[in-house]
C-alpha positions in Angstrom: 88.2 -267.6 71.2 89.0 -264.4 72.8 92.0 -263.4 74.8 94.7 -261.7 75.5 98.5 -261.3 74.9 100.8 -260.0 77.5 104.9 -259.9 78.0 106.1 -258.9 81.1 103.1 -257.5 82.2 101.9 -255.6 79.5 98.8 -256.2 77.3 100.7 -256.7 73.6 97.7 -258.1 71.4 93.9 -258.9 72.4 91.8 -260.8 69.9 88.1 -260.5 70.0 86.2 -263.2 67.9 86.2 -266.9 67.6 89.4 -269.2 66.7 90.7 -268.8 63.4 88.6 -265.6 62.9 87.8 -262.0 64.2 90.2 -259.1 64.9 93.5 -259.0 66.4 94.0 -255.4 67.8 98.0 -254.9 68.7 98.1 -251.9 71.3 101.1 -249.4 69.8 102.3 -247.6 73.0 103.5 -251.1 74.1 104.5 -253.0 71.1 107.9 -252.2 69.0 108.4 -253.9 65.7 112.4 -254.5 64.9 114.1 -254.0 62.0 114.5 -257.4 59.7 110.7 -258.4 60.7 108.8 -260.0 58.2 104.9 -260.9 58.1 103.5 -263.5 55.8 100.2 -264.0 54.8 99.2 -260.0 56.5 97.3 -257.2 55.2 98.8 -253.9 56.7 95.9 -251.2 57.3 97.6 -248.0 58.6 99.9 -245.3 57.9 103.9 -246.4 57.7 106.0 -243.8 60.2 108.3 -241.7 58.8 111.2 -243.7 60.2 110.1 -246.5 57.7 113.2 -247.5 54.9 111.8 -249.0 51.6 114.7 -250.8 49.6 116.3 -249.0 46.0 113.5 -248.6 43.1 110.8 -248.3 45.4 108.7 -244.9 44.4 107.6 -243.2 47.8 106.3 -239.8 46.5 104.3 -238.5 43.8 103.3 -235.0 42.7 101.4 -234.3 39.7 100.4 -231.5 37.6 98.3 -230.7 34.6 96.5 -228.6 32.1 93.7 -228.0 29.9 94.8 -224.5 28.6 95.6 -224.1 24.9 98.3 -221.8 24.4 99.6 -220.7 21.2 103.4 -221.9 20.8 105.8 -219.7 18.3 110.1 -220.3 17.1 110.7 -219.0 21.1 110.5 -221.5 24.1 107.7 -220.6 26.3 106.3 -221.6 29.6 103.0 -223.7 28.4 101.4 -223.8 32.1 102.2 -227.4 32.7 104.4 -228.1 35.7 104.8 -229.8 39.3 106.5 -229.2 42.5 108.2 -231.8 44.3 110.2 -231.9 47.7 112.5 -235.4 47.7 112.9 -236.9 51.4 116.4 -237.9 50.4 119.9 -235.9 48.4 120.1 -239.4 47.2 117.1 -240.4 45.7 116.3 -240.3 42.1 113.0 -238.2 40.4 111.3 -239.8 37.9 109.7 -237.6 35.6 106.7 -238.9 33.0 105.5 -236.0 30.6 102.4 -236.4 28.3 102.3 -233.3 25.9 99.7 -232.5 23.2 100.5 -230.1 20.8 99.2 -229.5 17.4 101.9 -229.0 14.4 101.0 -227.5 10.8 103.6 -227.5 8.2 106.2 -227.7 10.9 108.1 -229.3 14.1 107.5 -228.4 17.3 110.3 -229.0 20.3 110.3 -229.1 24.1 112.4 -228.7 26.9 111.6 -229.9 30.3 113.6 -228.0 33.1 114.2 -228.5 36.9 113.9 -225.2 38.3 115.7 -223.3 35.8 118.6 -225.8 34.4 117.3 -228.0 31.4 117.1 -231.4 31.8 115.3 -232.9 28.5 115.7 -231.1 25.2 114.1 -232.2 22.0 114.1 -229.1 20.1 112.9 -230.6 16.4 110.8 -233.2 17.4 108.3 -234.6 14.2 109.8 -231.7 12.2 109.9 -234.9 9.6 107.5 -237.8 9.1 108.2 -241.8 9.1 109.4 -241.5 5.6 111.8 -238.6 5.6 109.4 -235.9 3.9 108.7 -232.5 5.7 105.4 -233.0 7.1 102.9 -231.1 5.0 99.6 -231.2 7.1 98.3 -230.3 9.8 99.0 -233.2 12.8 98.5 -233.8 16.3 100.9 -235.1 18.3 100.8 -236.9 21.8 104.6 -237.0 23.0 105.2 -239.2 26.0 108.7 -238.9 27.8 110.2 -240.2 30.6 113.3 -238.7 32.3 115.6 -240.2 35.4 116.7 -237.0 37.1 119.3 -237.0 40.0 119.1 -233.4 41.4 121.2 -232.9 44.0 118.9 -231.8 46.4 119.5 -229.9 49.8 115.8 -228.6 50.8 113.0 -227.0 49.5 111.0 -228.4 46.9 112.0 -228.7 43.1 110.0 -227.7 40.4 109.7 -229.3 37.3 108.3 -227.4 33.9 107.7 -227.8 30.4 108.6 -224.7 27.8 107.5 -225.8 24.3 108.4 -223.8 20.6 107.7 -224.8 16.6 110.6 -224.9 14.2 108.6 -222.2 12.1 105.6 -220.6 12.4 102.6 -220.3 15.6 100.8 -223.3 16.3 98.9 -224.8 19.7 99.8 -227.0 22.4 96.8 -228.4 24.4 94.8 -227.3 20.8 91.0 -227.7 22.0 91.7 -227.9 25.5 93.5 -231.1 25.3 95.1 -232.5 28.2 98.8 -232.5 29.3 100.4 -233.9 32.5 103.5 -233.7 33.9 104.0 -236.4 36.7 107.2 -236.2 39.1 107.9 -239.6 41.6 110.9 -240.0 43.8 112.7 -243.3 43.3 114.6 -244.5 46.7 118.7 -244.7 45.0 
Protein backbone atom coordinates (compact mmCIF):
# COMPACT_ATOMS: atom_id res chain seq x y z
CA UNK A 1 0.00 0.00 0.00
CA UNK A 2 1.30 3.29 -0.84
CA UNK A 3 1.48 6.32 1.36
CA UNK A 4 3.04 8.74 3.05
CA UNK A 5 4.89 9.81 6.19
CA UNK A 6 4.71 13.22 7.61
CA UNK A 7 5.78 14.94 11.16
CA UNK A 8 4.71 18.29 11.72
CA UNK A 9 3.91 18.93 8.43
CA UNK A 10 6.64 17.68 6.55
CA UNK A 11 6.75 14.70 4.14
CA UNK A 12 9.53 12.30 6.08
CA UNK A 13 9.19 8.89 4.06
CA UNK A 14 6.73 7.90 1.06
CA UNK A 15 6.49 4.26 0.10
CA UNK A 16 5.49 3.31 -3.37
CA UNK A 17 4.52 -0.46 -3.70
CA UNK A 18 2.31 -2.85 -2.01
CA UNK A 19 2.46 -3.92 1.90
CA UNK A 20 5.37 -5.63 2.88
CA UNK A 21 7.18 -4.79 -0.40
CA UNK A 22 8.36 -1.93 -2.75
CA UNK A 23 10.55 1.15 -1.95
CA UNK A 24 10.63 3.38 0.93
CA UNK A 25 12.19 6.69 -0.31
CA UNK A 26 13.24 8.94 2.93
CA UNK A 27 13.45 12.68 1.63
CA UNK A 28 17.06 14.03 3.21
CA UNK A 29 16.48 17.84 3.35
CA UNK A 30 13.76 16.96 6.03
CA UNK A 31 14.95 13.97 7.86
CA UNK A 32 17.97 13.97 10.56
CA UNK A 33 19.22 10.74 11.88
CA UNK A 34 20.64 11.11 15.73
CA UNK A 35 23.51 9.78 17.01
CA UNK A 36 22.95 6.19 19.01
CA UNK A 37 20.40 5.09 16.02
CA UNK A 38 20.49 1.69 15.18
CA UNK A 39 18.69 -0.13 12.09
CA UNK A 40 18.14 -3.83 12.08
CA UNK A 41 17.41 -5.98 9.35
CA UNK A 42 18.58 -2.63 6.67
CA UNK A 43 20.69 -2.48 3.67
CA UNK A 44 22.34 0.99 3.55
CA UNK A 45 22.74 2.16 -0.28
CA UNK A 46 24.49 5.54 -0.25
CA UNK A 47 27.51 7.40 0.55
CA UNK A 48 28.24 7.91 4.55
CA UNK A 49 28.85 11.97 5.21
CA UNK A 50 31.93 12.94 6.36
CA UNK A 51 30.59 13.73 9.77
CA UNK A 52 30.13 9.89 10.17
CA UNK A 53 32.38 8.22 13.40
CA UNK A 54 33.15 4.46 12.99
CA UNK A 55 34.29 2.88 16.36
CA UNK A 56 38.47 1.82 17.10
CA UNK A 57 39.80 -0.95 14.44
CA UNK A 58 37.57 0.02 11.82
CA UNK A 59 39.82 0.61 8.45
CA UNK A 60 38.19 3.78 6.64
CA UNK A 61 40.92 4.45 3.95
CA UNK A 62 42.95 2.64 1.70
CA UNK A 63 45.77 3.57 -0.78
CA UNK A 64 47.61 1.20 -2.72
CA UNK A 65 50.60 1.02 -4.91
CA UNK A 66 52.50 -1.36 -7.07
CA UNK A 67 54.99 -2.50 -9.60
CA UNK A 68 55.95 -4.66 -12.22
CA UNK A 69 59.52 -3.20 -12.81
CA UNK A 70 62.56 -5.39 -12.23
CA UNK A 71 65.30 -3.52 -10.85
CA UNK A 72 68.65 -4.73 -10.13
CA UNK A 73 69.32 -4.56 -6.21
CA UNK A 74 73.19 -4.22 -5.00
CA UNK A 75 75.03 -4.09 -0.92
CA UNK A 76 73.30 -0.19 -1.05
CA UNK A 77 69.59 0.43 -0.16
CA UNK A 78 67.80 1.68 -3.06
CA UNK A 79 64.39 3.01 -3.95
CA UNK A 80 62.79 -0.16 -5.95
CA UNK A 81 59.71 1.93 -7.36
CA UNK A 82 57.20 0.43 -5.01
CA UNK A 83 55.37 3.01 -2.82
CA UNK A 84 51.93 4.73 -1.72
CA UNK A 85 50.70 7.92 -0.58
CA UNK A 86 48.24 8.27 2.06
CA UNK A 87 46.59 11.39 3.81
CA UNK A 88 45.04 10.00 7.42
CA UNK A 89 41.63 11.89 8.47
CA UNK A 90 42.75 11.77 12.03
CA UNK A 91 46.53 12.62 14.22
CA UNK A 92 45.18 9.70 16.07
CA UNK A 93 44.58 7.02 13.88
CA UNK A 94 46.81 4.14 13.23
CA UNK A 95 48.26 3.17 9.35
CA UNK A 96 48.36 -0.17 8.61
CA UNK A 97 50.95 -1.07 6.20
CA UNK A 98 50.86 -4.71 4.25
CA UNK A 99 53.97 -5.16 1.86
CA UNK A 100 54.35 -8.01 -0.63
CA UNK A 101 58.00 -7.97 -2.08
CA UNK A 102 59.48 -10.29 -4.70
CA UNK A 103 62.98 -10.39 -5.03
CA UNK A 104 65.34 -12.95 -6.46
CA UNK A 105 68.52 -13.96 -4.22
CA UNK A 106 71.66 -16.01 -5.59
CA UNK A 107 74.31 -17.03 -3.21
CA UNK A 108 73.16 -14.29 -0.87
CA UNK A 109 70.54 -12.33 1.53
CA UNK A 110 68.75 -9.63 0.50
CA UNK A 111 67.16 -6.91 3.13
CA UNK A 112 64.55 -4.20 3.09
CA UNK A 113 63.53 -1.20 4.78
CA UNK A 114 60.20 0.28 4.49
CA UNK A 115 60.16 4.13 5.38
CA UNK A 116 57.47 6.81 6.05
CA UNK A 117 58.55 9.70 4.28
CA UNK A 118 62.12 9.58 5.04
CA UNK A 119 62.35 7.97 8.84
CA UNK A 120 62.52 4.03 8.71
CA UNK A 121 59.92 2.23 10.06
CA UNK A 122 60.62 -1.58 9.19
CA UNK A 123 64.24 -2.80 8.84
CA UNK A 124 65.11 -6.34 7.94
CA UNK A 125 68.47 -5.91 6.58
CA UNK A 126 69.62 -9.83 6.27
CA UNK A 127 66.52 -11.38 5.57
CA UNK A 128 67.01 -15.35 4.12
CA UNK A 129 70.75 -14.65 4.15
CA UNK A 130 70.44 -18.38 5.73
CA UNK A 131 68.19 -21.29 4.89
CA UNK A 132 65.80 -23.45 7.37
CA UNK A 133 68.73 -25.44 8.34
CA UNK A 134 71.39 -22.95 9.21
CA UNK A 135 73.57 -23.35 5.89
CA UNK A 136 74.33 -20.23 3.72
CA UNK A 137 71.99 -20.51 0.88
CA UNK A 138 73.88 -21.72 -2.13
CA UNK A 139 71.35 -21.36 -5.05
CA UNK A 140 69.71 -19.24 -6.68
CA UNK A 141 65.99 -18.57 -4.80
CA UNK A 142 62.99 -16.48 -5.06
CA UNK A 143 61.52 -15.13 -2.38
CA UNK A 144 57.89 -13.61 -1.70
CA UNK A 145 58.31 -11.56 1.69
CA UNK A 146 54.90 -10.50 3.20
CA UNK A 147 55.05 -7.94 6.08
CA UNK A 148 52.77 -6.09 7.95
CA UNK A 149 53.59 -2.92 10.03
CA UNK A 150 51.25 -0.90 12.63
CA UNK A 151 52.51 2.64 12.11
CA UNK A 152 51.33 5.58 14.40
CA UNK A 153 52.75 8.73 12.56
CA UNK A 154 51.90 11.63 14.15
CA UNK A 155 50.27 13.27 11.52
CA UNK A 156 49.46 17.14 11.14
CA UNK A 157 48.41 17.39 7.20
CA UNK A 158 49.44 16.51 4.01
CA UNK A 159 49.64 13.14 2.99
CA UNK A 160 52.35 10.48 4.09
CA UNK A 161 54.30 8.47 1.90
CA UNK A 162 55.24 5.17 2.41
CA UNK A 163 58.30 3.39 0.39
CA UNK A 164 60.23 0.30 0.07
CA UNK A 165 64.40 0.58 -0.44
CA UNK A 166 65.64 -2.95 -0.82
CA UNK A 167 69.74 -4.20 -0.88
CA UNK A 168 71.61 -7.97 -0.99
CA UNK A 169 74.11 -8.84 1.68
CA UNK A 170 76.70 -9.41 -1.22
CA UNK A 171 76.63 -9.18 -4.62
CA UNK A 172 73.70 -7.64 -7.50
CA UNK A 173 70.62 -9.46 -7.78
CA UNK A 174 66.72 -8.50 -8.91
CA UNK A 175 63.71 -7.58 -7.08
CA UNK A 176 60.50 -7.96 -9.16
CA UNK A 177 63.00 -10.57 -11.36
CA UNK A 178 60.70 -11.16 -14.66
CA UNK A 179 58.46 -8.49 -14.02
CA UNK A 180 57.00 -9.93 -10.97
CA UNK A 181 54.61 -8.17 -8.89
CA UNK A 182 55.11 -6.18 -5.69
CA UNK A 183 52.47 -4.12 -3.66
CA UNK A 184 52.60 -2.01 -1.05
CA UNK A 185 49.18 -1.41 0.56
CA UNK A 186 48.70 1.53 3.32
CA UNK A 187 44.93 1.50 5.37
CA UNK A 188 44.17 3.90 8.22
CA UNK A 189 42.86 2.14 11.29
CA UNK A 190 40.38 4.44 13.51
CA UNK A 191 42.70 4.47 17.27
Amino acid sequence: MAGTLRIGGNTIATHAGSEGAGTVTLDSSTLTIESNTSFSGATFNGTVGSTATFPAGHIIQVAYGHTVTATSVTTSLIDVGLSVDITPTDPTNKILITAHLQMQINNSGLGFVIYRDSTAIKTALDYANYTSAGGQLNTRSSYAILDDISDSPAWSSGSITYKVQARTYNGTHTFNESTNYSEIIAMEVVA
